[in-house]
C-alpha positions in Angstrom: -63.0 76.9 223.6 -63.5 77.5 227.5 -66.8 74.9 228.5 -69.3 76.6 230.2 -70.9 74.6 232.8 -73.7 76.5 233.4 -74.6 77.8 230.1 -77.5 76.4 228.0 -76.9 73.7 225.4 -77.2 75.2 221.9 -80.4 72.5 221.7 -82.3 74.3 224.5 -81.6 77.9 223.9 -85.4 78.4 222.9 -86.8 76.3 226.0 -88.3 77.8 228.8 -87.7 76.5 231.9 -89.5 75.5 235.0 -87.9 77.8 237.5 -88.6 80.7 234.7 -91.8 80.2 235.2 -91.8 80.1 238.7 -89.8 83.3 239.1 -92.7 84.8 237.3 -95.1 84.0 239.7 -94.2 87.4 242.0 -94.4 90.0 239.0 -98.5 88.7 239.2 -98.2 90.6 243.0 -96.1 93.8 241.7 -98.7 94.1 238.6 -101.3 94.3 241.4 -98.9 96.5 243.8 -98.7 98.9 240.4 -102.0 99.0 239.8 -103.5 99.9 243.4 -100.6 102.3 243.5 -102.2 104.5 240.6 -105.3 104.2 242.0 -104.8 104.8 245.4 -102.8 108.4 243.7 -104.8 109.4 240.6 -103.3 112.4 239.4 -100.3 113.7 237.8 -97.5 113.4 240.4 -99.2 109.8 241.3 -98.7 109.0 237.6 -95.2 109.8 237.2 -94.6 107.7 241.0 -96.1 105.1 239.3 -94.3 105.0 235.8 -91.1 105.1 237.6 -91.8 102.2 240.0 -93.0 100.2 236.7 -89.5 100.9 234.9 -87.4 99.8 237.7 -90.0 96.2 238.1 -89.7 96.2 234.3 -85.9 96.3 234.5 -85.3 93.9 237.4 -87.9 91.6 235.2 -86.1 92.2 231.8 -82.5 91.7 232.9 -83.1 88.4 234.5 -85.1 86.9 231.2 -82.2 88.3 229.3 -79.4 86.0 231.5 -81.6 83.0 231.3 -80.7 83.8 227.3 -77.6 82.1 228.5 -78.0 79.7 231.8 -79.3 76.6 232.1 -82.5 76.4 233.9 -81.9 72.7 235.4 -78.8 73.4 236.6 -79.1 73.9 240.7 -76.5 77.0 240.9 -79.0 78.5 238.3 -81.8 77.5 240.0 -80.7 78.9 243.6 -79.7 82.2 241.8 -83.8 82.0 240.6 -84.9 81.8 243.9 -82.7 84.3 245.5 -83.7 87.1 242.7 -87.2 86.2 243.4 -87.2 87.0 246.8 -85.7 90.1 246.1 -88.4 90.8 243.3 -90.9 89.7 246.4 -89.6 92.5 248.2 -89.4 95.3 245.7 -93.1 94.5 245.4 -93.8 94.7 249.2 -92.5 97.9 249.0 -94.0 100.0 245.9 -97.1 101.3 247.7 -94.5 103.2 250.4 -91.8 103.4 247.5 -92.1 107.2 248.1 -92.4 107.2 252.1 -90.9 104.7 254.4 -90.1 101.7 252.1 -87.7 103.9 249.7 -85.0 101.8 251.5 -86.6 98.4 250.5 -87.5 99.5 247.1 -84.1 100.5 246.6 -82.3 97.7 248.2 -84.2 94.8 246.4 -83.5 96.6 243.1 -79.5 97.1 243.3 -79.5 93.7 245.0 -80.7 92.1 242.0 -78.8 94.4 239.5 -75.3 93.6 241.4 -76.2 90.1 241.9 -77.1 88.7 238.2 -74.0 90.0 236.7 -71.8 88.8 239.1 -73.1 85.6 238.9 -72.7 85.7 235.1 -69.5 87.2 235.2 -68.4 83.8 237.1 -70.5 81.6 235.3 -69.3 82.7 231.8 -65.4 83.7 232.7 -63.2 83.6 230.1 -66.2 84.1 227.6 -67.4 87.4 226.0 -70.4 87.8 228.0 -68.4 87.8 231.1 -67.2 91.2 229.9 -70.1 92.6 228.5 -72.1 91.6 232.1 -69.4 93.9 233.4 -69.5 96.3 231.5 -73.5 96.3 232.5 -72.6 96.2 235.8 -71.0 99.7 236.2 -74.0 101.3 234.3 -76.0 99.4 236.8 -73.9 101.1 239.5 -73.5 104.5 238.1 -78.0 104.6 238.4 -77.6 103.4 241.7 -75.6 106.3 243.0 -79.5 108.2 241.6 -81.3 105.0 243.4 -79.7 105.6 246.3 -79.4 109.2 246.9 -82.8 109.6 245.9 -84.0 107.0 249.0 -82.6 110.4 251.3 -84.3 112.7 249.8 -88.1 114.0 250.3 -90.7 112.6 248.0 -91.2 115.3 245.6 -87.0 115.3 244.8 -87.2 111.7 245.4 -89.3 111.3 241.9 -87.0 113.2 240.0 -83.5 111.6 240.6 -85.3 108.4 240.3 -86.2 109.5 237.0 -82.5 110.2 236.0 -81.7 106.8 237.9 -84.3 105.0 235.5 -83.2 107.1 232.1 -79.6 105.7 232.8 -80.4 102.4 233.7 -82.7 102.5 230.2 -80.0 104.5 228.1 -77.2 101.7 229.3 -77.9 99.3 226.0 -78.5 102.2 224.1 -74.8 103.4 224.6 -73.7 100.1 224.4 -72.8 100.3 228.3 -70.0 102.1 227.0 -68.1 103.4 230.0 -64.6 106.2 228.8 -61.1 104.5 229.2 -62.6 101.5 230.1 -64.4 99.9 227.1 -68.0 98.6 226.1 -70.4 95.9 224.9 -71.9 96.4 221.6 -75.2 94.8 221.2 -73.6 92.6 218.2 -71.4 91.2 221.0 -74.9 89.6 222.9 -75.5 86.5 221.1 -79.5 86.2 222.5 -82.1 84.1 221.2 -84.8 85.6 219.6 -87.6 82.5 220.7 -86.5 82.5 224.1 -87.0 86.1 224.5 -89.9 86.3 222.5 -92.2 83.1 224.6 -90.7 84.9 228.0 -92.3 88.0 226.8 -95.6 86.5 225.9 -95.8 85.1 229.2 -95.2 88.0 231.5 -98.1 89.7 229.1 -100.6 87.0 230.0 -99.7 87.6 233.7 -100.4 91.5 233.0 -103.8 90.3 231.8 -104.5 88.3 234.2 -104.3 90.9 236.8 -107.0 92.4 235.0 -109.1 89.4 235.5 -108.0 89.8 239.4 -109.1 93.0 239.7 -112.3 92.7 237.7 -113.3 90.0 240.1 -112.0 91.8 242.7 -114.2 95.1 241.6 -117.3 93.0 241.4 -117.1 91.4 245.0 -116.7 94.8 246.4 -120.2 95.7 244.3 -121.9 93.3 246.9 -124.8 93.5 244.5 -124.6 92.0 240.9 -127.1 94.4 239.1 -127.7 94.2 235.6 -125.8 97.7 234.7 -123.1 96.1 237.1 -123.3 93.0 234.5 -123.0 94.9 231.3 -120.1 96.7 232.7 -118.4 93.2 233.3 -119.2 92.1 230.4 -117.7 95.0 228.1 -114.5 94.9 230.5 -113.7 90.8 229.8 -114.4 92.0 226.4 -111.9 94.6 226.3 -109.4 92.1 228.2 -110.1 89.7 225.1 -109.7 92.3 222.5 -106.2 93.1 224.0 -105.2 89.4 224.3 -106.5 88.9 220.6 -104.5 91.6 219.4 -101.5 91.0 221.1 -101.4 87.3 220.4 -102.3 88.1 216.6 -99.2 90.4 216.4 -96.8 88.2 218.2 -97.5 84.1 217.6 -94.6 82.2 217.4 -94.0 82.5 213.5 -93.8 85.6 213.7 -90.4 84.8 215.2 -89.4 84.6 211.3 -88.7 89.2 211.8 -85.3 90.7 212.3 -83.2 88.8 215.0 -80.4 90.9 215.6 -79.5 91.7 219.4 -80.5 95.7 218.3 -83.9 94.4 217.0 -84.6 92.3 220.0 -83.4 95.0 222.5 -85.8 97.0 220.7 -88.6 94.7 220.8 -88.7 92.8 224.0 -86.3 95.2 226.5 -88.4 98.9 225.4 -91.6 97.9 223.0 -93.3 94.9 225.7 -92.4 97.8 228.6 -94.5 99.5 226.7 -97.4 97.1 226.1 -97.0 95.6 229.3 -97.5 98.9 231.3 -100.9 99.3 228.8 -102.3 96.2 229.7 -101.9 97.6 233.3 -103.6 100.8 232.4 -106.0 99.2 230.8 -107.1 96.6 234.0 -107.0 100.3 236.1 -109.7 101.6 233.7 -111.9 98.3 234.3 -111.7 98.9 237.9 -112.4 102.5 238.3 -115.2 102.1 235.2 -116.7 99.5 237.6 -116.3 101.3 240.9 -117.7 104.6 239.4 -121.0 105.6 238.0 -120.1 109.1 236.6 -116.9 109.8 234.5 -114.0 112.0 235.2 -111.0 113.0 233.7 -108.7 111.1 235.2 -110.9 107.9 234.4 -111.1 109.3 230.9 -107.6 109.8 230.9 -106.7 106.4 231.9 -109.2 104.6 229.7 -107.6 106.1 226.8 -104.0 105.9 228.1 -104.1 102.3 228.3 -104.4 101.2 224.9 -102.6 103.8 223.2 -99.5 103.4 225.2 -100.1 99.7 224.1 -100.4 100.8 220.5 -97.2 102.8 220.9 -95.6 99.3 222.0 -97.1 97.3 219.1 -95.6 100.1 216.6 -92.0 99.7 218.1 -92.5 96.2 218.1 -93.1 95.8 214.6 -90.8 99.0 213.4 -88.1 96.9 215.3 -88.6 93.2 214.3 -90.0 93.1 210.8 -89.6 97.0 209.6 -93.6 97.9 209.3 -95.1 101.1 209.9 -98.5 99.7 211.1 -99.8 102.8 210.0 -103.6 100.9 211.2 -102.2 101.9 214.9 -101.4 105.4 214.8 -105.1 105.5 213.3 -106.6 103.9 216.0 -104.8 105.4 218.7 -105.8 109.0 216.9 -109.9 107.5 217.2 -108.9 107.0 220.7 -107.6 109.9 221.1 -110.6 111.9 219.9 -113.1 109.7 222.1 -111.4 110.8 225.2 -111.2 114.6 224.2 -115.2 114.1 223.6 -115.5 112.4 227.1 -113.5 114.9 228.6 -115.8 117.5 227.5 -119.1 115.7 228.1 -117.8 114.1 231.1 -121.8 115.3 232.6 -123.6 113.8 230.4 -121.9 110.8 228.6 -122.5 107.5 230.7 -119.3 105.5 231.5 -120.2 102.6 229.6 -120.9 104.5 226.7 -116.9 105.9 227.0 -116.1 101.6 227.4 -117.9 100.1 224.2 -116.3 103.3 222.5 -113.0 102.2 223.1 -113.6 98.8 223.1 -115.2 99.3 219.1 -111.9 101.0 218.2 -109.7 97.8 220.0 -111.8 95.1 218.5 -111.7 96.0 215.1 -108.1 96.9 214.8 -107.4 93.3 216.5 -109.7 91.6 213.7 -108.1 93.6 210.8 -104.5 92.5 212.6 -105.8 88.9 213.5 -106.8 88.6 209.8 -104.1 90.4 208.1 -101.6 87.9 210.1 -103.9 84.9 209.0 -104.3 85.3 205.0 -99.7 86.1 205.4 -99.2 83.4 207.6 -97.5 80.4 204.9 -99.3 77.3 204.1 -98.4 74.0 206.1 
């Protein structure tokens, strides 16, 4: 068997290195890029912008945890090749606010860069092996949405949006078809050999840098104030709440035994790649709602909208990611997120009369006790030491 110099030692797989960490560091900037995006554009066509923009930082995020799977993180090559896709990360994040005007080029750039570059560098790194040719395999998909990425960057903003979408529905349909490419061949997900600990403490950590953007622009909400009033102080307090209910739940669903699920590539893929995209881009919605909740004294529907958005597109997350790993139906989350639901159309159509931090502790009662009954239910399953 072909040594691989660079690859991880079957002892490490799970550990997360350093640099890892480090690389991280610039999603805490593109979080807070996303966020001011949506609310700098609060209505539909801002929305879409801004879902599409989160995909292709999702991606560029979830590709590079996926080939630290199989690199060494103390190795120098691996190290450089950290570096170098964090600069490019650095730039995609410059460039989201002007993603649909002048910095299309940047955006666009950064993004391919990074897809071209990681399998390359794996396709070296691993030659001879089998994930040499599934990374190339990945790497024409990756090309075929960059012909979208690309010919979108030329076009006006409005067409712009929609052949980014396609761009971003192939880019997301790649594992999907097994980045099966005609007369060529493919790279069934049985064929990824991926650790399911690695993946799983890399996705826990990019979570707690979504919610600590929330904490930034809390803060940052509350200096803008000038004034710490008392109703300003209730409003803080019922947003940290709601951060805490969201890090309670989360971190009751997905502790490290819970690593004991389904561990097949498909269930991973599942879980980590499409269900944390998911949750991830709630606990974004989620800090947006905080900020406008705090900046606003009357509600509207788009603040309505987003307040309820936020959790339930987490929700829809914590369903796949529990459908995918251990097989549940969690039918407690399509309650909650039906509650939810019905608390926004209410607030929609007292918008007039219903305060704002009446629409906050309403939500927030729904989030809290689903993440005791889950913090519980995980406590009284969880097998004796």
């Amino acid at each position: 068997m072909t040594i691989v110099p660079l690859a991880r030692p079957g002892h490490r797989r799970t550990e997360v290195g350093p640099v890892e960490l480090f690389f991280d560091l610039v999603y805490v900037f593109a979080i807070i890029q996303l966020s001011h995006l949506l609310i700098d554009h609060l209505s539909w066509t801002g929305v879409a912008q801004t879902v599409v923009i989160f995909a292709a930082v999702w991606w560029g995020w979830n590709y590079t945890a996926w080939a630290m799977n199989w690199l060494d993180p103390s190795r120098m090559a691996v190290q450089l090749l950290s570096g170098v896709l964090m600069l490019a990360a650095l730039g995609m994040a410059i460039a989201i606010p002007s993603a649909f005007g002048d910095g299309a080029w940047l955006f666009v750039g950064c993004y391919l860069f990074m897809g071209i570059l990681r399998p390359v560098f794996m396709i070296i790194a691993h030659r001879g092996q089998q994930l040499a040719s599934n990374y190339r395999m990945l790497m024409l998909w990756t090309l075929l949405a960059g012909v979208f990425w690309v010919t979108g960057a030329t076009l006006p903003a409005e067409w712009r949006l929609l052949v980014w979408l396609v761009a971003v529905l192939i880019d997301y349909a790649a594992p999907f078809a097994d980045y099966r490419v005609p007369g060529i061949g493919a790279a069934p997900m049985k064929t990824w050999d991926a650790d399911a600990e690695h993946l799983a403490e890399r996705n826990r950590l990019v979570f707690i840098i979504a919610l600590g953007e929330s904490v930034l622009m809390m803060g940052g909400a509350v200096v803008t104030q000038g004034q710490v009033t008392i109703a300003l102080a209730v409003s803080v307090l019922v947003g940290f709440a709601s951060l805490f209910v969201l890090w309670w739940n989360y971190f009751a669903l997905a502790r490290p035994e819970t690593g004991r699920g389904d561990s097949s590539t498909s269930a991973l893929r599942s879980a980590y790649a499409y269900a944390h995209a998911l949750m991830v881009l709630g606990a974004i919605l989620v800090a947006v709602s905080i900020e406008l909740r705090l900046s606003h004294e009357h509600l509207t529907p788009a603040i309505v909208l987003v307040t309820i958005a936020g959790p339930i597109i987490y929700l829809i997350g914590n369903v796949l990611f529990l459908r995918s790993r251990f097989g549940q139906l969690a039918r407690s989350r399509f309650i909650a997120m039906g509650v939810i639901a019905l608390i926004g159309t209410i607030a929609v159509l007292l918008q007039d009369q219903l305060p704002v931090i009446l629409l906050s502790i309403s939500v927030l009662g729904v989030t809290a006790t689903l993440a005791a009954r889950t913090a519980h239910i995980r406590q009284i399953s969880r097998p004796a030491t």
